[in-house]
C-alpha positions in Angstrom: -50.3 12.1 -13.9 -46.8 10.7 -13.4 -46.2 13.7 -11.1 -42.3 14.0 -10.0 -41.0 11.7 -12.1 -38.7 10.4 -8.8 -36.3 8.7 -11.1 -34.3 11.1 -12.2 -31.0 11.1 -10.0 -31.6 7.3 -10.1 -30.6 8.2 -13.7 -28.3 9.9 -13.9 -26.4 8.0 -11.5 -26.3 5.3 -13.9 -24.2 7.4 -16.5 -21.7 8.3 -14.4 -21.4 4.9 -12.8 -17.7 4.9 -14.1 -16.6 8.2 -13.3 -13.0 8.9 -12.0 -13.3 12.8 -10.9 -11.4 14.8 -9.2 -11.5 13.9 -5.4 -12.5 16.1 -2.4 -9.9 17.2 0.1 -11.9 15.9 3.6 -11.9 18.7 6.3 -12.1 17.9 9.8 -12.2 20.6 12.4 -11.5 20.3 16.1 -13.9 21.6 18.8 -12.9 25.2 19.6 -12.7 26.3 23.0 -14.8 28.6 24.5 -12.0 31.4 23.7 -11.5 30.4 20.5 -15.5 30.7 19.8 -15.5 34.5 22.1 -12.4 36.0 19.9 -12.2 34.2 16.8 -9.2 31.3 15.1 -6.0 32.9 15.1 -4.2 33.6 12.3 -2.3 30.7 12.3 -5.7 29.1 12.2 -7.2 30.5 9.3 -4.1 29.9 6.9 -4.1 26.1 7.9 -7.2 25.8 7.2 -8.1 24.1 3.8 -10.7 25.9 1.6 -14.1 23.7 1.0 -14.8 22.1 -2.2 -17.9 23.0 -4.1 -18.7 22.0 -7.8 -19.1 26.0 -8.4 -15.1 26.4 -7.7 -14.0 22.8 -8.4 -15.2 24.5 -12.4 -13.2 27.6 -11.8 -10.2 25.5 -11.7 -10.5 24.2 -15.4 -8.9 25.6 -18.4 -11.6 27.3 -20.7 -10.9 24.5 -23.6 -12.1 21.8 -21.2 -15.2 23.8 -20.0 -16.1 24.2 -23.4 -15.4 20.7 -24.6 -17.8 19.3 -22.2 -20.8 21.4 -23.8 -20.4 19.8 -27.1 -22.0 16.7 -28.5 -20.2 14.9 -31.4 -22.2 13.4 -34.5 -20.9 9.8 -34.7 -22.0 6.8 -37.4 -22.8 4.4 -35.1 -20.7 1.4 -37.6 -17.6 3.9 -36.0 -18.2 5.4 -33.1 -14.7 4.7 -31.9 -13.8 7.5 -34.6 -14.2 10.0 -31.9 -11.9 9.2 -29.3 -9.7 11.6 -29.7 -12.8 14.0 -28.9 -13.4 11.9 -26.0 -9.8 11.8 -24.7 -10.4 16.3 -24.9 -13.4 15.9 -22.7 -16.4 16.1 -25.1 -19.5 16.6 -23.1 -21.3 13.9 -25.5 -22.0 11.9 -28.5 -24.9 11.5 -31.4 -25.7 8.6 -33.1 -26.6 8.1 -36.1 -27.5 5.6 -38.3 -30.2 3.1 -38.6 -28.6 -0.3 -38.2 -26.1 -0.5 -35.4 -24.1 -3.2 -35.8 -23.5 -6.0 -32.8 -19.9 -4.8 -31.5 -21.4 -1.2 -30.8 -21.7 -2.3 -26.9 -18.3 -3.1 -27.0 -17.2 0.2 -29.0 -19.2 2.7 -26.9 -17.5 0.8 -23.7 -13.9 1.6 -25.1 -15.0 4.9 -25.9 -16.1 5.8 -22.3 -12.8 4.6 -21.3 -10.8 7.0 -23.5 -12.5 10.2 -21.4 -9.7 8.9 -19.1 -11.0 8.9 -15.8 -12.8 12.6 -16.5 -16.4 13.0 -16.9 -18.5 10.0 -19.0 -19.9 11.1 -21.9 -23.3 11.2 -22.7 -24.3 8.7 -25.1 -27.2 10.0 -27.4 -29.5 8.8 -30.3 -33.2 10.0 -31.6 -35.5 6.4 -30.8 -38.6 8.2 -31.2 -40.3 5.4 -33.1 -41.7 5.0 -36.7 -38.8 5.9 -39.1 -36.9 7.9 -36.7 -35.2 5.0 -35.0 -32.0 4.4 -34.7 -30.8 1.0 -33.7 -34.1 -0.9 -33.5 -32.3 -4.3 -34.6 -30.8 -4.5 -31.4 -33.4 -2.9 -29.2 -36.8 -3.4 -30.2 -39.2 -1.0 -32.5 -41.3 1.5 -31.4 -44.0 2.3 -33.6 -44.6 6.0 -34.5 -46.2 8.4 -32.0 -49.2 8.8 -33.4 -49.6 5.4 -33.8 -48.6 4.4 -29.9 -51.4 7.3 -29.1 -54.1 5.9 -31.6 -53.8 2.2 -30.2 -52.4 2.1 -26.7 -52.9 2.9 -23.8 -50.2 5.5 -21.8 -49.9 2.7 -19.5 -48.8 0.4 -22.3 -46.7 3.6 -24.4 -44.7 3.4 -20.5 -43.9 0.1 -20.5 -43.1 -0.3 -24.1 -40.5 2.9 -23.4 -39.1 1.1 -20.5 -38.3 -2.1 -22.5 -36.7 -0.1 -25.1 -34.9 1.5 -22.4 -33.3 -1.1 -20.7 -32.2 -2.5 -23.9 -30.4 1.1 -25.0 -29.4 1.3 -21.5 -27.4 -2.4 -21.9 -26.1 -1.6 -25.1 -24.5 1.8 -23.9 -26.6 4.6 -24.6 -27.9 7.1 -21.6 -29.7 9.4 -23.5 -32.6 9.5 -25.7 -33.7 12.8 -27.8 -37.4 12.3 -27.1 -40.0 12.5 -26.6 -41.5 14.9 -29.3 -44.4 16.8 -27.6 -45.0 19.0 -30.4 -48.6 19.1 -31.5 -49.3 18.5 -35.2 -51.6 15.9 -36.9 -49.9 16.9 -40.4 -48.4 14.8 -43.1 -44.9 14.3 -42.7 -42.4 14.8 -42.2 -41.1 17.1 -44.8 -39.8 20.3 -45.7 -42.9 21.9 -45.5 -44.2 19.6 -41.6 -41.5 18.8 -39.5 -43.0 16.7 -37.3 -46.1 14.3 -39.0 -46.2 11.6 -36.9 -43.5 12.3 -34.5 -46.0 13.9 -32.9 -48.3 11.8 -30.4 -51.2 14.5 -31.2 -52.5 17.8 -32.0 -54.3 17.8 -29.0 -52.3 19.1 -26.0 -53.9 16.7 -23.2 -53.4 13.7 -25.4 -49.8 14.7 -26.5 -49.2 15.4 -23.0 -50.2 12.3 -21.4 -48.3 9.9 -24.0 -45.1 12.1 -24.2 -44.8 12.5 -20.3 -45.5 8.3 -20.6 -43.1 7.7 -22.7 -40.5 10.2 -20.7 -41.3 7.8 -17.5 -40.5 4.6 -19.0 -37.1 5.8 -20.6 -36.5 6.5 -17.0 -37.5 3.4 -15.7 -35.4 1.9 -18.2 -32.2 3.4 -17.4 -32.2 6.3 -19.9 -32.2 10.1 -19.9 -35.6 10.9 -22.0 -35.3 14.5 -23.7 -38.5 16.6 -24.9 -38.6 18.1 -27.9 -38.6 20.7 -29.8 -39.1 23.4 -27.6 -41.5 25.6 -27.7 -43.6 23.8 -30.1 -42.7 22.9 -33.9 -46.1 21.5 -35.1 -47.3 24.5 -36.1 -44.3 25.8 -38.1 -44.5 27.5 -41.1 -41.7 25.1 -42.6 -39.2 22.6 -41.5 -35.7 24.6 -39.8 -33.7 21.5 -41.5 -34.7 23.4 -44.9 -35.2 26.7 -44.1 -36.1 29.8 -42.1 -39.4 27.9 -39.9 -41.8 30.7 -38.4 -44.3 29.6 -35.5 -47.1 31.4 -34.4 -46.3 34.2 -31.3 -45.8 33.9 -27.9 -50.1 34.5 -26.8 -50.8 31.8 -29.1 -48.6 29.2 -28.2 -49.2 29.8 -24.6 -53.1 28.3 -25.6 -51.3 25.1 -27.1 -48.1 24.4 -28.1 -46.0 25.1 -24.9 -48.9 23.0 -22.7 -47.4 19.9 -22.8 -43.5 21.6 -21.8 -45.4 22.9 -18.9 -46.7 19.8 -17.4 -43.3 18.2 -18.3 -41.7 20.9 -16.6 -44.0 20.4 -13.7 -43.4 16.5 -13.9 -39.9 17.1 -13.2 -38.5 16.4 -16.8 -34.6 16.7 -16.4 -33.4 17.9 -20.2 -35.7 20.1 -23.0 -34.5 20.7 -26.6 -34.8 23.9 -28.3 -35.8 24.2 -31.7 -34.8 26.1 -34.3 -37.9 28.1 -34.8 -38.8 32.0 -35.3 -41.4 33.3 -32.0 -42.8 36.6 -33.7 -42.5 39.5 -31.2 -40.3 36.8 -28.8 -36.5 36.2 -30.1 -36.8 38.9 -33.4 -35.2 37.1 -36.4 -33.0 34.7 -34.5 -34.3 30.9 -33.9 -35.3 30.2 -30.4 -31.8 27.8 -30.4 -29.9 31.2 -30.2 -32.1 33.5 -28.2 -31.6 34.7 -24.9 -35.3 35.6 -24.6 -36.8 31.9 -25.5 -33.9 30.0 -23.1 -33.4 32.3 -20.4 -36.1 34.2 -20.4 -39.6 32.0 -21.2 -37.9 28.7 -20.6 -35.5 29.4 -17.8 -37.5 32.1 -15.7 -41.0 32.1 -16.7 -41.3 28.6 -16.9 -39.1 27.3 -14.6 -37.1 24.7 -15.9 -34.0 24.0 -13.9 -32.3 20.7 -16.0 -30.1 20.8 -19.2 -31.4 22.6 -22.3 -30.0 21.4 -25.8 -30.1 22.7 -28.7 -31.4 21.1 -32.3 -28.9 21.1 -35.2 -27.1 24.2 -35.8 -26.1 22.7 -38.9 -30.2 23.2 -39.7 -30.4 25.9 -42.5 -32.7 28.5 -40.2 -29.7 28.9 -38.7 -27.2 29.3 -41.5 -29.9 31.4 -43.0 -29.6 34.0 -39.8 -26.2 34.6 -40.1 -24.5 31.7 -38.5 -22.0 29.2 -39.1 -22.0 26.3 -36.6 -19.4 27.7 -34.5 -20.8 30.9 -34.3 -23.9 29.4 -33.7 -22.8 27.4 -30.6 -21.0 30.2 -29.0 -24.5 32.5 -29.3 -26.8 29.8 -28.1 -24.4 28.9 -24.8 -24.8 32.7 -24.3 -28.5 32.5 -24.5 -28.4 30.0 -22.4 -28.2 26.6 -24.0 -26.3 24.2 -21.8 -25.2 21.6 -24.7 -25.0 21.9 -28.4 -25.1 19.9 -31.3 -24.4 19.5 -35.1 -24.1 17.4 -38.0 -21.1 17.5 -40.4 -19.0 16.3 -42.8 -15.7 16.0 -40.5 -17.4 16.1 -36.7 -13.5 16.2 -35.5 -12.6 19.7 -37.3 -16.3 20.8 -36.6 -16.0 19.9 -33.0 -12.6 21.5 -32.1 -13.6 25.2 -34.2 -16.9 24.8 -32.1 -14.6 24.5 -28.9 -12.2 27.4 -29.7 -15.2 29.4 -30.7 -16.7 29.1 -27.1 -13.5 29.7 -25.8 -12.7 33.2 -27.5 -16.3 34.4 -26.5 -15.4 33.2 -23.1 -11.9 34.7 -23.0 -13.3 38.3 -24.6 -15.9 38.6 -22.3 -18.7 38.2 -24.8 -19.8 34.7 -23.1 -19.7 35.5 -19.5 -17.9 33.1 -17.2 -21.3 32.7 -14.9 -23.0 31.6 -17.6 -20.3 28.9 -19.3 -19.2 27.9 -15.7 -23.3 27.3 -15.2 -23.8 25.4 -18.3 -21.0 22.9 -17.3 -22.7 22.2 -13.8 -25.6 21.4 -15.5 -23.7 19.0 -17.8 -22.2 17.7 -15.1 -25.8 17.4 -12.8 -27.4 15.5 -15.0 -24.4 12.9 -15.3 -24.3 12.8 -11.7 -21.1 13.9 -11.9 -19.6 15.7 -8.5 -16.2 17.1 -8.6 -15.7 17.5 -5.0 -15.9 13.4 -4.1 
């Protein structure tokens, strides 16, 4: 079902519809003579000719405060978005929503805030429409009912089409990506401290959570928007909510029988961004959240699993990860090392947040702690899924 979802340059190409990069310097080489092909270009040759662009060493080029800046995703109140501009203007990779009645000018704001990235990369424009009570803006875009609801009266025929209408209508208003589906499995109360998900989930059965969230995922796409599963690698059977506290979830063997199903098939389906969540995996990632370890991102969800797109992480502001050790900062830095691509937070004063996040990334970057492969990698995928090419 809904096998390759085929739309996903179509996209992404939309979000960077407005992009002013850096253009490519066009090579054109003569014919070489037969000598020239027998001995080789002459000296002369080789130092007139101009190196090729790639995206790998158009990234090289940047300073490491712009690298990093394009990783993070800035919390904004959607009544004033425009208050982070002057993130924009630095080259923030994104911004958060958040909010639950957006007001009628947000079109209008969210367009003047693309145009203060001045001519770099767009940013990525995100919110949580998952339906039910987490929604957003549904005064201006339609409402969704919860997930357990859509999966309890409609078909995943209908969940699609409902998605795409949504989509088109967040697409219009100027967002480009939305943090769902949830394909956590849980038919819970919720949510709480205690259940995360309730019914944000579509259904504790994996086959059923599966076909509705990969539904869902389609018509976002259709729509014009960026879907995002979530919470990677399963939060419905949690021992507590990571917003509140430390959250445990069962290990690795087990989850392989349920929880991670529906990322599978999503992965298979071709699903271009996964959030992690900020949960425990017993004998997987020791005491550190999945958001933070190297095992979980790299080494189940990159290599085993073989997901390719953009991996985000849930709050580090959540208190699983304050209660390992981490402030936000530090938190970022250690889950762009594990392999996180973009990161997010809430907070008091996003701008001061933001900019410590930044220089955090940048002294692991500069000590050697964060390896330049892995930040320079992280940035291509940030810029891949924008459809962003630095070399054109």
């Amino acid at each position: 079902m809904l096998r390759g979802l085929p739309l996903i340059m179509t996209v992404a190409s939309l979000v960077a519809a407005s992009s002013g990069c850096a253009a490519r310097q066009d090579v054109t080489l003569a014919p070489a003579s037969s000598t020239a092909a027998a001995v080789g270009p002459s000296q002369a040759d080789q130092r007139s000719s101009p190196a090729v662009c790639t995206q790998a060493t158009a990234i090289s080029t940047w300073s490491l405060e712009r690298r990093a800046a394009q990783l993070v995703v800035v919390p904004a109140e959607e009544d004033a978005v425009l208050a982070t501009a002057p993130l924009a203007a630095e080259g923030a990779g994104g911004i958060i929503l958040f909010g639950s009645q957006a007001l009628s000018d947000l079109p209008a704001n969210l367009a003047a805030l693309q145009r203060a990235t001045a001519g770099g990369p767009p940013l990525l424009v995100m919110t949580d429409e998952e339906g039910g009570e987490v929604q957003r803006m549904a005064n201006l875009v339609g409402n969704l009912p919860w997930p357990r609801t859509m999966a309890a009266t409609m078909t995943p025929a209908q969940t699609r089409a409902l998605a795409e209408q949504v989509g088109r209508r967040m697409r219009a208003v100027g967002v480009t990506m939305d943090l769902a589906p949830v394909l956590d499995l849980s038919d819970s109360s919720g949510p709480d401290a205690v259940h995360p998900d309730g019914p944000r989930s579509f259904s504790i059965d994996a086959s059923v959570a599966t076909a509705y969230g990969l539904a869902f995922a389609q018509g976002l796409q259709e729509g014009g928007v960026i879907p995002v599963v979530k919470h990677f690698p399963g939060l419905g059977q949690a021992s507590y909510n990571s917003d509140d506290g430390p959250a445990y979830v069962p290990p690795l063997s087990v989850l392989k029988a349920g929880s991670l199903r529906p990322f599978e098939a999503a992965i298979r389906g071709g699903v271009p961004a996964v959030m992690v969540g900020n949960v425990v995996i017993p004998g997987l990632t020791g005491t550190l959240p999945a958001s933070l370890s190297a095992p979980a991102i790299t080494g189940l969800l990159r290599h085993e699993l073989g997901f390719g797109g953009l991996v985000l992480t849930d709050t580090l502001s959540a208190a699983a990860v304050q209660d390992a050790g981490y402030s936000v900062p530090q938190a970022a830095a250690r889950a762009v090392e594990a392999g996180a691509d973009m990161v997010l937070f809430t907070s008091p004063d996003p701008e001061v947040t933001a900019n410590d996040v930044i220089a955090t990334i940048v002294s692991a970057a500069a000590s050697g702690q964060l390896p330049a492969a892995r930040l320079d990698d992280a940035v291509n995928h940030v810029l891949r899924i924008k459809n962003v090419s630095l070399c054109h």
